[in-house]
N, C-alpha and C positions, 0 to 999 in steps of 0.2 A: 269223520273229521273231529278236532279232539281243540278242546276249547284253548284258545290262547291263555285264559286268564288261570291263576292259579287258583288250587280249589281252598273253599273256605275253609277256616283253620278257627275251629270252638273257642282257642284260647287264647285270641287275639280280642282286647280290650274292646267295646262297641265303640263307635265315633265318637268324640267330644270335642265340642266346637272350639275355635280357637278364641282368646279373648275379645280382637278385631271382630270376631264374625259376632261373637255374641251382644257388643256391643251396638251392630247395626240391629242385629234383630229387635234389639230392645227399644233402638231409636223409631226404628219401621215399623212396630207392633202400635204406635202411638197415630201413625196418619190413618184421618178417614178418610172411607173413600170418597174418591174425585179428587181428592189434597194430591199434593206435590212435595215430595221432598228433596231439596237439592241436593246436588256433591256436595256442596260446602255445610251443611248440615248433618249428612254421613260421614264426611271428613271432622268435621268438629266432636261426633261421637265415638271416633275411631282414634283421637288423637294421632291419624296422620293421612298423608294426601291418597287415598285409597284409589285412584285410576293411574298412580304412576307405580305403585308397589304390591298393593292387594285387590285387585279388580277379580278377583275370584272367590275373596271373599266375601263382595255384595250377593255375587251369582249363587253361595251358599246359602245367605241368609236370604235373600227371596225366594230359592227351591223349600229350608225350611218354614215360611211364613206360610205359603202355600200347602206345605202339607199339613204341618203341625194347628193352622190357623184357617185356613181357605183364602188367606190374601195373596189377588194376585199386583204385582206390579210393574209395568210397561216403561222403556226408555223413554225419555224424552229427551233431545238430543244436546247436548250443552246446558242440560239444565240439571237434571235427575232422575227419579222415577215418579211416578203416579201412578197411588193407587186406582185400581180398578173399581167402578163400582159393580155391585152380582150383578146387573144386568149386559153390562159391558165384556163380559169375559170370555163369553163366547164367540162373541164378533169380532173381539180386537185379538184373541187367539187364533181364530179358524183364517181371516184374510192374512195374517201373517206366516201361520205353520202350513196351511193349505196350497200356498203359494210356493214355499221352498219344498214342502213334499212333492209337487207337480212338477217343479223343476230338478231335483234331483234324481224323481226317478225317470223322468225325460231322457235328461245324461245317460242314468245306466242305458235303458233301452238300447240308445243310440251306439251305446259301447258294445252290448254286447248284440247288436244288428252288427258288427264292423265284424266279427268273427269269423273266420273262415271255415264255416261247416266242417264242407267235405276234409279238412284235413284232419279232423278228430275225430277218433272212436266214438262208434254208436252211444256210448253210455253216457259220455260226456256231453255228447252233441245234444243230446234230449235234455240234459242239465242245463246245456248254455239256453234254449229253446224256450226252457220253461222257467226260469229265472228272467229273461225277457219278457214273458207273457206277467210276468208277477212283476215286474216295473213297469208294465204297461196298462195291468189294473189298479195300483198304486195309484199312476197319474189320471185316471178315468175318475175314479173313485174321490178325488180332494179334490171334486171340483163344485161349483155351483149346484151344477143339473146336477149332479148325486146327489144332493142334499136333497135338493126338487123331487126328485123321484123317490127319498125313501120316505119322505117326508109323511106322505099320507099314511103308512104303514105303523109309523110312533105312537106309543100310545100315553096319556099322558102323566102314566107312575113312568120312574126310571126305570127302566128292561132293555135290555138289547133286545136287536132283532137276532136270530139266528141266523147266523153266516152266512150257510152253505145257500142258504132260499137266496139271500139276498145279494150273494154274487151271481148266482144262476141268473137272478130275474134280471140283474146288471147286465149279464152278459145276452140274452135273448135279446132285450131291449137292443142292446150297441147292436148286435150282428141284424134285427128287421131295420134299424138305422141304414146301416149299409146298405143291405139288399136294394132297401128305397132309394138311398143315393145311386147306387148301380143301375137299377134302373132307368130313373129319371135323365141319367146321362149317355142310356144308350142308345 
């Protein structure tokens, strides 16, 4: 399969923000955290109504605050944004992105259960099959209990766990889960 996107090209200029965008970052680089900063505040530093014409440009300037910076910052609905404080980031990210990854890959799942097998080639069939099984450890995996379960295993410098252990033991776990529902219900 061969990438939609085109391939990068050395001699294309690196990004440079536009004036709007660099204006909010300069504005947004100033709230601490737990502050608030309004639209009208982002608008007054952008000289103009930035949610009727440039609402891609705040999306800009919090993706670079965030890297460039580590600040992150959360909607607040009719009002603005609000900075995060470090301790905040992980909770107000993980119930927000955890949620739409559980339900997105739910969806697929569900899509690609609708499938009709038997009418596809062996090769394919195992592709649809296991693209399924990868949207259905997707949604297992952003969920509470995962965190629960991997939770003892963390240690407390930053490290990943390694993977392959830690879907295996995902996957043992779910399947004595079942076994135990299976029986209890027969």
């Amino acid at each position: 399969m061969t990438s939609p996107h085109p391939p990068h090209d050395p001699t294309r200029p690196p990004y440079v923000a536009s004036v709007i965008t660099e204006a909010i970052i300069k504005v947004m680089r100033k709230v601490r955290e737990g502050d608030v900063i309004t639209y009208q505040q982002l608008d007054d530093a952008a000289q103009c109504n930035l949610r009727a014409t440039s609402r891609h440009s705040i999306t800009t300037a919090r993706k670079t605050l965030r890297r460039e910076d580590s600040m992150v910052f959360e909607s607040v609905r009719n009002v603005g944004y609000r900075r995060l404080r470090n301790g905040e980031i992980s909770e107000s990210t993980w119930h927000k992105k955890s949620q739409h990854i559980r339900r997105t890959a739910h969806d697929g799942r569900k899509d690609h259960l609708a499938v009709k097998l038997e009418n596809l080639p062996m090769d394919l069939r195992r592709e649809v099959i296991a693209r399924a099984t990868v949207f259905h450890l997707l949604a297992k995996t952003a969920a509470d209990r995962a965190v629960r379960n991997i939770l003892p295993k963390v240690q407390d410098k930053w490290k990943s766990l390694p993977m392959t252990t830690m879907v295996r033991k995902i996957l043992a776990k779910k399947a004595a889960e079942e076994a135990k529902d299976e029986n209890t219900e027969a």
